[in-house]
N, C-alpha and C positions, 0 to 999 in steps of 0.2 A: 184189497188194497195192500198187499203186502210187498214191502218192499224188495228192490233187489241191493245186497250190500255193496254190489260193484258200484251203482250208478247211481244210488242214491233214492231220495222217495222218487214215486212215481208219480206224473203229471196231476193225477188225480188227486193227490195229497198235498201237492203244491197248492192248488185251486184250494182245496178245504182250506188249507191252512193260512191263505192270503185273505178267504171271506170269513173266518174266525176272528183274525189278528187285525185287521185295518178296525175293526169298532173298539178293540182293547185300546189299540194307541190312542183315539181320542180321547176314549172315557178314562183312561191313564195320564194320559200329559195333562187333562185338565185338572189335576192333582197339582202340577207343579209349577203348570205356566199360571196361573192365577194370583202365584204365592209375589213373583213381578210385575203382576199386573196390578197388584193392592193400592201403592199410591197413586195410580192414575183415575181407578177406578174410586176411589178417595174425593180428590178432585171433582171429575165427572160428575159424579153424582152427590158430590156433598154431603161422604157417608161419614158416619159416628165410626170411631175403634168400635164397636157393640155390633156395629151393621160389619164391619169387615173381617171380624171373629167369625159371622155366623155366613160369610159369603165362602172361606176357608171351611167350617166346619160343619156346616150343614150337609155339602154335599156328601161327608166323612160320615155325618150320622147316620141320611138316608140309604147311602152304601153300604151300612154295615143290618141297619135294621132291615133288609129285602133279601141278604143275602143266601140264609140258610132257607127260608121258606124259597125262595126261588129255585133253589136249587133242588127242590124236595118236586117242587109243581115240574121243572124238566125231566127230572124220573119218570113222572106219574105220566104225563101228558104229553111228553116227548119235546125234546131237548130246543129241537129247531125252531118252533112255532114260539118256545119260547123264546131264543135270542134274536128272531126277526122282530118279533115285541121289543125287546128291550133296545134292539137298537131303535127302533122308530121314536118312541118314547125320548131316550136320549138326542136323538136330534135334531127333533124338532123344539126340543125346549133348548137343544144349543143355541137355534136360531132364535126363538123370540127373550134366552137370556142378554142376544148381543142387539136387541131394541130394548133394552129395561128401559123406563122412565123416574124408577126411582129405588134405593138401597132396598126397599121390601119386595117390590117388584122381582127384581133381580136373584134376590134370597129364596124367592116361592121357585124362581126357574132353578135354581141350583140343588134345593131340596127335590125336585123332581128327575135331573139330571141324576142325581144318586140314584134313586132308585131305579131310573132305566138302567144304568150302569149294573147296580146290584143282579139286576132280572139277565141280562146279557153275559157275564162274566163267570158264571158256576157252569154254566151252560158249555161254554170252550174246555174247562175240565172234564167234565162230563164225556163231550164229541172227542175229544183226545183219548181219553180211556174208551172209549168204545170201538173206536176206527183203528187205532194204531196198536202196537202188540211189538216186544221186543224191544231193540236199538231205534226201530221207527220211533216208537212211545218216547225216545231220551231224545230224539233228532226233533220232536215234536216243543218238547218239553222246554227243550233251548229255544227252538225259532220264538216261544212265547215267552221265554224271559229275554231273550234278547230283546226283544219288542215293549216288554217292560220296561228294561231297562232306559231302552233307546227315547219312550214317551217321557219318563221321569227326569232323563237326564237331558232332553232336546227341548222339551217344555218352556224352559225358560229362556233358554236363547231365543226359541221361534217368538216367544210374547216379546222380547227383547226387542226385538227388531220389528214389528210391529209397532209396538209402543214409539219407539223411537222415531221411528221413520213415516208412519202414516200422520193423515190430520189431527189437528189437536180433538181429543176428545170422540176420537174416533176408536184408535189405537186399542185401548182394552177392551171395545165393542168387538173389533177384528179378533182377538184371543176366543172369543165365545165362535162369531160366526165362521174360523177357519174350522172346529170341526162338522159344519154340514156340507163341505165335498166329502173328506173324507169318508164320514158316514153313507152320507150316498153310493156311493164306489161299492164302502164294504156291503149296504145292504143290497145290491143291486146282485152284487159278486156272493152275497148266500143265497139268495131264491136261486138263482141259475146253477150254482156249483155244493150247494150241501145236501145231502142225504135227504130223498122225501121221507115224512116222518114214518112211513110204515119200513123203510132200510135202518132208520136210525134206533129208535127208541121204542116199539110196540110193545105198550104194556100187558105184562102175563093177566093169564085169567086170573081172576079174585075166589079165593077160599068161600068159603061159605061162611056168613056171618062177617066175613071183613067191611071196613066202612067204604063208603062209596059215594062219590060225588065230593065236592070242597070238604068233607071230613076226613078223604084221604088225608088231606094236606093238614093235618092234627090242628085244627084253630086254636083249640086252649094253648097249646105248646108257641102257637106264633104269636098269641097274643101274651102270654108269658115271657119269651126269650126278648121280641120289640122292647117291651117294657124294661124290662133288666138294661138292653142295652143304652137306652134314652136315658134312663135314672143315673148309670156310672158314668155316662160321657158327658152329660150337663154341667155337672161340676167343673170339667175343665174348657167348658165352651162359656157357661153362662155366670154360674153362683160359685163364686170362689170365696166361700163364709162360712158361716156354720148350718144354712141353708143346706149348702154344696155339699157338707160332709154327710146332712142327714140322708140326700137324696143317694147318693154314691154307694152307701150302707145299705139304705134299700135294696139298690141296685143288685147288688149283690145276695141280698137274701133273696130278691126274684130270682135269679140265677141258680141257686140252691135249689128251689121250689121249681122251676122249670125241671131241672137233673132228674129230680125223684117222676116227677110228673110222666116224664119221658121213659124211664127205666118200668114205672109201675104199668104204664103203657104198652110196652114194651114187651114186658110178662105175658099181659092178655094175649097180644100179637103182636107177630113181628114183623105185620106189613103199617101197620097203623100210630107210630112217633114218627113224627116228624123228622128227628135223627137216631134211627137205633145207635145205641150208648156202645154195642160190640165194636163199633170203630177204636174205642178207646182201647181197648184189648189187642188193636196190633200195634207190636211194639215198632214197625218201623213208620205208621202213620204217626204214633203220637210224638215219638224223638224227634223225626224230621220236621212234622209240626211246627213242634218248639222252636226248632233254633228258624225255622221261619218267620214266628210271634217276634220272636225275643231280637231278629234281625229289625224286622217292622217298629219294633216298640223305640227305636231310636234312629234309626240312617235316616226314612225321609226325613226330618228333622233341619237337617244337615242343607237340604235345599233352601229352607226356610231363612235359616240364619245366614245364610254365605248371599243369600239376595239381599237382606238387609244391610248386611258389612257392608257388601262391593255398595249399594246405592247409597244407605245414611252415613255409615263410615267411611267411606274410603271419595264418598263425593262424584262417582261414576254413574253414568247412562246405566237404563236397563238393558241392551247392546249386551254393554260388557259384562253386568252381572249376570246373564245369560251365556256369552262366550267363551267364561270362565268354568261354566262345567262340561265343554265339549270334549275335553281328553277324556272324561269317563264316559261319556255317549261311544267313542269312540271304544276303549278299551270294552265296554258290553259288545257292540257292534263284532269285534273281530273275536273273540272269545266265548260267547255263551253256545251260538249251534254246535261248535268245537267239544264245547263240554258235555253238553248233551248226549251226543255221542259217544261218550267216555264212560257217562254214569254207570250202568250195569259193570264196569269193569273198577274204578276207580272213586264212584262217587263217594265214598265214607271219606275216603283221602280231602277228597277236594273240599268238601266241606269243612273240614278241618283246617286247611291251608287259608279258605276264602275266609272262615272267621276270624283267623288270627292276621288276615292283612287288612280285616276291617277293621281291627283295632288298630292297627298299626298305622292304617292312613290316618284315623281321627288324631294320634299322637303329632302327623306328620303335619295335618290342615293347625293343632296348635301351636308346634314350633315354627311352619310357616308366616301364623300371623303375628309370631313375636317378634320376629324378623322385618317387620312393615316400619317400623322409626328408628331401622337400623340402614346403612347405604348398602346392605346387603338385599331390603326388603322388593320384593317385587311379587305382581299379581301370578306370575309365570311361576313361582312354587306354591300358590294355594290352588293353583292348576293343576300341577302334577300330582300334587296330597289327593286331589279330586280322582285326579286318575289312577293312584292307585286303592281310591275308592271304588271305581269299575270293574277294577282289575279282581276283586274279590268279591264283587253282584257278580258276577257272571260265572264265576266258581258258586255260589253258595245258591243262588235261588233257580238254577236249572236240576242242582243236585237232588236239594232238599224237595223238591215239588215233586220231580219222579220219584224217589225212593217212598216219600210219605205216601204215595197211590200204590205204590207196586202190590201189594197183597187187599188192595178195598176192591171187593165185588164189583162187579159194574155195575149192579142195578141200586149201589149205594154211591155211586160214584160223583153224580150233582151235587147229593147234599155233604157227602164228605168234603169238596171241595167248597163248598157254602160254609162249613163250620170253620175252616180254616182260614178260609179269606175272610170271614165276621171279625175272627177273633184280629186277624192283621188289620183291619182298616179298624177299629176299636184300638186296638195298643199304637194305632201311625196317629189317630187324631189325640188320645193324651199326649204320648212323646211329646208330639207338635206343640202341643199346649204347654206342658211341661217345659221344654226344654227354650223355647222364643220367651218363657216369662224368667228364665233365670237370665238367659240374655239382657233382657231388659232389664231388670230388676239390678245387674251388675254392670252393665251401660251405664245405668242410671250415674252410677257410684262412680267408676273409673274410666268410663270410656266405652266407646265400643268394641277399640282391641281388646280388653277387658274382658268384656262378651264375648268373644269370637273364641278367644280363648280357653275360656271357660266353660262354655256351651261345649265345644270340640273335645273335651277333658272327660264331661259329663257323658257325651256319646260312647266315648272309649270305655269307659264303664258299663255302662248298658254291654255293650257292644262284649267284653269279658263271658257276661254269660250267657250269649249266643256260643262262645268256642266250648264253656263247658260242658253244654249242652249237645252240640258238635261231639263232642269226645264221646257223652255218652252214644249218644247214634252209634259211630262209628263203633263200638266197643260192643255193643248190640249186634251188629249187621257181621262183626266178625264172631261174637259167638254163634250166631244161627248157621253163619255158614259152615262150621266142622263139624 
């Protein structure tokens, strides 16, 4: 499959990369189109705040707790068989989440939509680092943040306009059942078009004495890491007490005791943790990492509160609160394959540039909406703040995703990319929580320009040590290279 640089990838790569990426966009936009679909799905179903916390962040939990063990079982057992899993899993509970008949109902199908999701998305890191090699690897790298980008930031326009325009009470049902074409498509488009597993993934012989059968897949370690990550996300999903602090604390000391578990693991052999710890040992997986976490641990965020404004605040259709982030759909769309193909040459740069205009839009979405009860104010600059929130997704998460691979083995390559998408959908469901309760909480008091504001404020911060961290990469990748 190697490409030619004149002409681009070859057919064949395209095919891969069309039956990779159509099951990310689902399992991606239902991240963002849901967050406008809340008050219908409110309504409809006559959910509590409790049932629509956990309809946002359940999916968030089971996506994050599947993600490294899944990503360990496509090493082990070969990549495809697992993403033809997870997408089926995913789609079929897309379909019977958009017949729920009631808030629990709905919460069982979105807890399970995570984890098909989880099972399916380690798996495309994985098939990227296997097939592609060089400029391909960054042309790859983009078309999947592009696509990122494009689900996160399309999400809610698409529920928008559903919502809106379909029958009453139908509308948020159609946000669930538009991704089973999609899925369809895509799964139909991997059996035909990806690698049979003996091209893809054929696992090497086993050592003598190494574990075999479901002990590959380290169980102490999975049931270790689950647990860690259910204890410190509860807090911000369920118990916000002193319950919350106990469990969050836990959380964390699981966490700890996972590490060692793994490392002491690890010693015995080095086919048998479930993530060997040497990943942490290159320096451009863990920088690039970071500023991926540290990007994650606050911008989705930004969808959550700007659908609220535009609908409670500002008194608008879900239409518009949806319409209103299409300049950044747009700006990923023309941008991220662009960049992609840049990385190997310029990516420490870009990632540096793309964190400091992340900061700069959150600045930009706060003085826009100070601007809203002046004759100045209008939707058309917390559009453009938006856009140039795209403008720096599409520098930073094509950079940061190829560079943190460039030097992981390939046969670590799943669960690398499981560690690091765990730790992103764990710091995107606090954020989310975090930063929609300071919203409120100062809604409450002054308004919801108030919120808008202030939430916007709060991201630019987060958002700060993304660029630091940016810096240090950067500063990394030029000393190794003299």
């Amino acid at each position: 499959m190697s490409p030619n640089p004149q002409t681009g990838p070859a057919p064949s790569q395209r095919r891969v990369m069309t039956a990779l990426l159509l099951p990310l966009f689902a399992s991606l936009m239902s991240i963002s189109s849901v967050m406008v679909a809340l008050p219908a799905i409110e309504e409809g179903l006559r959910a509590s705040s409790s049932d629509l916390q956990w309809v946002l962040s359940g999916y968030a939990l089971a996506f994050g707790i599947g993600l490294v063990p899944a990503g360990r079982a496509g090493d082990l057992w070969g990549r495809r068989r697992m993403f033809l899993a997870g997408v089926a899993v995913f789609g079929l509970t897309s379909l019977i989440a958009a017949f729920s008949l009631s808030p629990q109902m709905l919460n069982v199908m979105r807890i399970l939509m995570g984890l098909g999701s989880s099972m399916l998305v380690p798996q495309i890191i994985g098939m990227i680092q296997r097939l592609f090699t060089g400029s391909a690897r960054g042309r790859a790298y983009g078309l999947m943040s592009t696509v990122i980008g494009l689900a996160v930031a399309l999400g809610p326009l698409i529920a928008g306009v559903l919502i809106d325009f379909a029958p009453a009470d139908f509308g948020w049902r159609m946000v669930f059942l538009v991704n089973v074409p999609v899925v369809g498509i895509g799964l139909l488009a991997a059996f035909l078009w990806l690698p049979a597993p003996h091209d893809d993934d054929a696992p090497a012989a086993l050592p003598p004495g190494s574990p075999r059968g479901l002990r590959r897949l380290d169980p102490v370690g999975v049931v270790l890491l689950a647990a860690a990550i259910v204890m410190v996300m509860l807090p911000f999903i369920q118990f916000q007490n002193l319950l919350g602090l106990v469990l969050g604390l836990a959380g964390v000391g699981l966490l700890m005791l996972w590490l060692v578990w793994e490392k002491r693991l690890g010693e015995r052999d080095v086919e048998a943790p479930m993530v060997n710890l040497r990943l942490f040992a290159l320096p451009s997986y863990t920088w690039n990492s970071a500023v991926l976490i540290l990007y994650f641990a606050g911008m989705p965020a930004i969808w959550a509160i700007v659908a609220i404004y535009v609908q409670q605040g500002l008194g608008e259709g879900a239409f518009i609160a949806g319409l209103v982030t299409l300049p950044s759909a747009v700006m990923v769309t023309l941008l991220a394959s662009q960049v992609g193909k840049r990385v190997e040459h310029s990516g420490p740069a870009m990632l540096v540039v793309g964190t400091v205009a992340a900061v700069a839009s959150m600045l930009a979405l706060a003085a826009a909406t100070a601007l809203m009860d002046t004759d100045y104010g209008s939707l058309w600059w917390i559009a453009l703040a938006l856009g140039l929130n795209g403008f720096s997704q599409a520098l930073i998460i094509p950079s940061a995703q190829t560079l943190s691979m460039q030097d992981v083995p390939e046969n670590m390559a799943g669960a690398a990319g499981g560690v690091a998408q765990t730790a992103q959908r764990v710091v995107t469901a606090i954020g989310i929580a975090m930063v929609t309760a300071i919203y409120f909480l100062v809604a409450g008091e002054g308004g919801h320009q108030a919120g808008m504001q202030i939430g916007s404020l709060v991201l630019a911060g987060i958002m700060v040590f993304s660029v630091l961290a940016a810096i240090g990469a950067a500063r990394r990748a030029k000393s190794t290279s003299l």
